[in-house]
N, C-alpha and C positions, 0 to 999 in steps of 0.2 A: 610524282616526280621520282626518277630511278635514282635510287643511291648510288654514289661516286665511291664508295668504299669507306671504310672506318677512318683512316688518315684525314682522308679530303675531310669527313664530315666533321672534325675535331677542331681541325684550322676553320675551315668553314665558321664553327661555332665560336670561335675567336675573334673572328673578323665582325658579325655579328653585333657582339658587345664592343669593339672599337666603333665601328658603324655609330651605335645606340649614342657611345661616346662624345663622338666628332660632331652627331648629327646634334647634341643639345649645345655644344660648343659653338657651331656655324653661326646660330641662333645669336648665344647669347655672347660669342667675344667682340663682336661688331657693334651691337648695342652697349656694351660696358666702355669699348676704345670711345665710339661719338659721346657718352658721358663723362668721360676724361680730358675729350680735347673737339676743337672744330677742326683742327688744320687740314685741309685733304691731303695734305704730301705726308704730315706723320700717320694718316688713317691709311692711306696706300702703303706706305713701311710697313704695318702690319702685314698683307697682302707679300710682300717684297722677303718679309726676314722668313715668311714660311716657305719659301720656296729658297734662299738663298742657299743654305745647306745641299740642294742638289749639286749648284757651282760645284763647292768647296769641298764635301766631302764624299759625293755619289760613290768616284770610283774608287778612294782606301777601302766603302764600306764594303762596293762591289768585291773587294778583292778578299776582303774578311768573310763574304759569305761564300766564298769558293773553298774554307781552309776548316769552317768550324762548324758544329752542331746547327742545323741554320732551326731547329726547333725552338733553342735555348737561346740562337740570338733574339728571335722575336720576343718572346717570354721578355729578356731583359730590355729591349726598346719597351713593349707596353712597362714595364714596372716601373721606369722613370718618368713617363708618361703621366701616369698615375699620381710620383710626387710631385710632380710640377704642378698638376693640375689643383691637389689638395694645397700647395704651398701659396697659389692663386687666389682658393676661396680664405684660405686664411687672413691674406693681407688685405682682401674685402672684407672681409669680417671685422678687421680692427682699424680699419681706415687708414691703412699704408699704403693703398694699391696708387700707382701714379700711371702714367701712359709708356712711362720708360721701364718700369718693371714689367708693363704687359709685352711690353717691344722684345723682351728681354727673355720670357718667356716664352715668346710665339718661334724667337730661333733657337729654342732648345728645344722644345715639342716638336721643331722641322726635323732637325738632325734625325730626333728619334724616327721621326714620319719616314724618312728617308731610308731608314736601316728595315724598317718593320714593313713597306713596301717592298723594297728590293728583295729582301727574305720571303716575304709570302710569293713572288712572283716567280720565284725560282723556287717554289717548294712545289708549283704544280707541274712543274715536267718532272718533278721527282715522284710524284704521288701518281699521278694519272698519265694513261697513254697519250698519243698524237691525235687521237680519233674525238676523245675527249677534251680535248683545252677548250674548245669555243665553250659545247655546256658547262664545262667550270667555270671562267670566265665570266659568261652569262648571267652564273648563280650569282658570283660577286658582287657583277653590278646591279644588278634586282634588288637583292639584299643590301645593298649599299644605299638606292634610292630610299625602299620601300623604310627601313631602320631609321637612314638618318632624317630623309626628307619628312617620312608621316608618320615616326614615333617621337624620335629624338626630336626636331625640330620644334613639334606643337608643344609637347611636354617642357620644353626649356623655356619658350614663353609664358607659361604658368608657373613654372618655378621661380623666372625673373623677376614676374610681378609681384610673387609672395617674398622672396627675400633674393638681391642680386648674386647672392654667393651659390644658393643651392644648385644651378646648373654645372659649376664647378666641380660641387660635391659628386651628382653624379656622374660625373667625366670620369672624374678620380676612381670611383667604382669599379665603372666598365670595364678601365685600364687594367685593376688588378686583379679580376676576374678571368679576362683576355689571357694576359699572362700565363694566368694557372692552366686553363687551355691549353695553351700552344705549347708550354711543358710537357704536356700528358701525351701528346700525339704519339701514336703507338710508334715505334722506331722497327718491329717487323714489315709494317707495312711501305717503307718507303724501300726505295728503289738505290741500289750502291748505282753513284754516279760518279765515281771514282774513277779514270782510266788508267792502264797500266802503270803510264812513267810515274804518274803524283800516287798512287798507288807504293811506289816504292820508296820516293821523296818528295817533298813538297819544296819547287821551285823558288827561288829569293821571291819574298813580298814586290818588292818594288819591281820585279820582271813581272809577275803576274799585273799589274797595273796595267805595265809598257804594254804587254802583251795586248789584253783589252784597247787598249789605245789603239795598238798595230792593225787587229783583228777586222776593229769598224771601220780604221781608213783604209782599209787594201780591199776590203768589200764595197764598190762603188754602188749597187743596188741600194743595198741596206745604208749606204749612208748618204745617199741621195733621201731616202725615205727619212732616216733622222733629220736631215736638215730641214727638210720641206716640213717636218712636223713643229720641229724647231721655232722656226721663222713664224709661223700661223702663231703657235702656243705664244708668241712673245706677242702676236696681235693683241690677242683674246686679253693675255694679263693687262695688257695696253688700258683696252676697253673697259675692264668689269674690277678693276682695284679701287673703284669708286661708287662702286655700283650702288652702295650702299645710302650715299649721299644723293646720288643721281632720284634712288627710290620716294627716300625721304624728305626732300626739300623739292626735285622739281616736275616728281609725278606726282607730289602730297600725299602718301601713303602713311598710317598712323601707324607710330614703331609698336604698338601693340597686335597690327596686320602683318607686320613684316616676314614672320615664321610662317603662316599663312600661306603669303605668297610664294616663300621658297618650295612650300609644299606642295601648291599646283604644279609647278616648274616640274618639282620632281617626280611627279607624276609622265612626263615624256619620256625621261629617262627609266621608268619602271617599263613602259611600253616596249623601248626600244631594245631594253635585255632582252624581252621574252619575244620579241622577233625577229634579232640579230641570226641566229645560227639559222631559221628558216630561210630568212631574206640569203642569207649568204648562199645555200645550199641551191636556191631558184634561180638566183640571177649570177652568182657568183661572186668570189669574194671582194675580188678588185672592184669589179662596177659598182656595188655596196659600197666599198668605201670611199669611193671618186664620189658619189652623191652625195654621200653625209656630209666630207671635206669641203665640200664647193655649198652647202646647202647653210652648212652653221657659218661659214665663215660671212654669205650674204646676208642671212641673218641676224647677225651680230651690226649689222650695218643699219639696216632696218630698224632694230632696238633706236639706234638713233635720234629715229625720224618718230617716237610712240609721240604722240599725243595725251597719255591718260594711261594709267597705272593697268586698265584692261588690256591694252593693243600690245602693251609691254608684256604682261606675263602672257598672253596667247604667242607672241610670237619669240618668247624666249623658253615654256615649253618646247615648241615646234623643234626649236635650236638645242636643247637637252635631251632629246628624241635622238638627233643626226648623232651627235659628239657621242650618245651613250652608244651608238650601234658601229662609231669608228673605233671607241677605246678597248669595245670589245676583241672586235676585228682584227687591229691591227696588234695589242698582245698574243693573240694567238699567232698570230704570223709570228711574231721575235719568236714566241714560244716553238713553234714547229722549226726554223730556219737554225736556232741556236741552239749548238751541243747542249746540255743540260747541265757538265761540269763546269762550264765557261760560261753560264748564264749572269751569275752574278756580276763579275766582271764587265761581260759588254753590255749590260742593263744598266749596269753603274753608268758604264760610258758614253752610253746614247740619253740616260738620264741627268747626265752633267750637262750634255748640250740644251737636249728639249727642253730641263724644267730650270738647269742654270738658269738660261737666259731670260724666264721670266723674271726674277726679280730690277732687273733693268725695265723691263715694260712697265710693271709695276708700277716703280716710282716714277718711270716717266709719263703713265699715266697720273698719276699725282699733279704732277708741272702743269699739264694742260689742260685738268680740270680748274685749275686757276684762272685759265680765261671761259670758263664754260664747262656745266658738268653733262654736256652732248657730245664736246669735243673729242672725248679720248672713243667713246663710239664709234664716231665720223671715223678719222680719222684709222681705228684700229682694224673698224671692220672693213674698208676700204682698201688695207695694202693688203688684209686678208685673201680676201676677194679678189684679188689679183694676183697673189701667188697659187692662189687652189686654182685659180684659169691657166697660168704657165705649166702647171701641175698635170694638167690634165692626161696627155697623153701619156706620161711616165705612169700615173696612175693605172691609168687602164690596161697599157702592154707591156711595164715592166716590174711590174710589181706583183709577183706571182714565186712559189716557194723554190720552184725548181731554178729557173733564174740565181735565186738569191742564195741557195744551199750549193750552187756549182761556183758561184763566186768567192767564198766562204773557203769553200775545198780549194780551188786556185791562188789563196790569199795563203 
């Protein structure tokens, strides 16, 4: 595999140990929340307060990582990371942890989530050329499945068993390690993405916001593209905020299996990293991502209809294949379309809408696992499923760089 450069490979190595992190966390905060509580609308909250922080804070963060060391911001997102997570195992350790301190928890880990995404995701048009993003990208999410799904994952179920805090412990690790990484990254090798005017002043905070704001609505391409990601993303949170209970009680999977199964799962998405950039390159990048889009969202539908804990992870693999070769796809696309000093900002602001709105699905999956834990499936993958068909043509002939970088220029 050809090196991306000393920069890439530094954050790389950061992402890595976050990866390791997240992956024994997946595991074990979903099994700690169902031994805290039955409720499905507070187990969906958890689901809900991780992603609410994109609403609420995406684009202040966006607009802080247009202004500041974006090395040193990530460093300090993992290093709080890191005490939250050690503050976690502690309260399990002495039997203070309740469902409202993990609630409590999981949207301060978001905010951080949110800063330390949006920074890594605007550090690679700084690090790497145009030619490069997909294999960066790529690497990501390889390394993202391969870490969290078949290291972190299995390993967190053998930690759980032996005592429930140790998974915690090593969250807390990864975080502070991470950190030290993304400090280190050489600062020769990154790229001045500085343009002349903020070069000589840096614009009022709250105009750089508006700006971003401006940016994506006067580019109708590109936010035709956030919405339509939007709307599905809010399916999906719909469907799988429950997932957990769905697994457990009405496919009877033993919560000792449950790391297990995330693991085969994430086994699709290790596939679809490593044939994303090919597939894109054969068939091109749009038609790639119209399949994926329309392939996971019926998918998700399907999950539904599983019969047995088998027909579920086969055909939710399949669906972790599609989605890993769209999230690659379609970041590189923001990546090549959006200036590099203005990434932060419109990532914020396309990340306000897409992942905002999941936490509304969330708990409104919650509500209607109340009458059934099939329904928020049904139901999710179904309006899915019919916006990725409205989708279609937009997908195929309008969503291409050139398009979206002369609308961008005209905006």
């Amino acid at each position: 595999m050809k090196s991306l450069g000393p920069a890439f490979n530094r954050m790389w190595g950061a992402s890595l140990l976050t990866n390791l992190a997240d992956g024994v966390l997946i595991a074990a905060a979903p099994l700690l929340a169902v031994s805290l509580t039955k409720n499905p609308v507070l187990i969906s909250a958890i689901s809900a307060l991780v992603m609410l922080p994109w609403l609420l804070f995406a684009i202040p963060i966006g607009a802080i990582v247009d202004r500041v060391d974006r090395r040193f911001l990530l460093a300090g997102a993992n290093s709080i990371r890191c005490v939250i997570a050690a503050l976690i195992a502690l309260a399990i350790s002495t039997n203070t942890i309740t469902i409202y301190w993990l609630l409590l928890a999981t949207f301060l880990i978001g905010i951080c989530e949110v800063t330390a995404d949006t920074t890594s995701q605007s550090l690679i048009p700084q690090i790497l050329d145009k030619s490069q993003f997909e294999r960066g990208n790529s690497r990501f999410q390889i390394s993202e499945t391969v870490i969290q799904g078949f290291i972190g994952t299995p390993i967190s179920g053998f930690l759980y068993a032996l005592a429930i805090y140790l998974p915690f412990v090593i969250n807390s690790l990864g975080f502070l390690v991470a950190a030290v990484l993304a400090a280190s990254i050489p600062v020769k090798f990154l790229q001045d993405i500085r343009s002349e005017e903020s070069a000589d002043k840096k614009p009022d905070f709250i105009a750089e916001m508006k700006f971003g704001i401006n940016y994506l609505y006067n580019n109708k391409p590109l936010l035709r593209l956030v919405v339509t990601t939007a709307s599905i993303g809010l399916c999906y949170s719909m469907a799988t905020s429950t997932i957990i209970l769905f697994i457990l009680n009405e496919l009877n999977l033993k919560p000792s299996l449950f790391g297990l199964a995330l693991t085969v799962i994430g086994s699709g998405a290790i596939l679809g990293g490593l044939l994303a950039p090919k597939l894109s390159s054969k068939f091109g990048r749009s038609t790639v991502m119209t399949f994926c889009i329309f392939m996971s969202s019926f998918l998700l539908l399907l999950e539904g209809f599983s019969p047995n804990i088998y027909v579920y992870v086969a055909l939710a693999t399949f669906g972790s294949f599609t989605i890993s070769i769209w999230n690659i796809l379609i970041m590189a696309t923001y990546q090549s379309v959006i200036p590099a000093h203005l990434f932060g900002r419109i990532h914020g602001t396309r990340r306000t809408i897409v992942w905002g709105l999941m936490p509304f699905g969330s708990l409104l999956g919650g509500f209607l696992a109340r009458g059934g834990l099939r329904i928020p499936l049904f139901i999710g993958g179904t309006i899915a499923t019919v916006i990725a068909l409205f989708s279609l043509r937009f997908l195929l002939h309008g969503l291409n760089t050139a398009t979206i970088e002369k609308a961008g220029e005209a905006g």
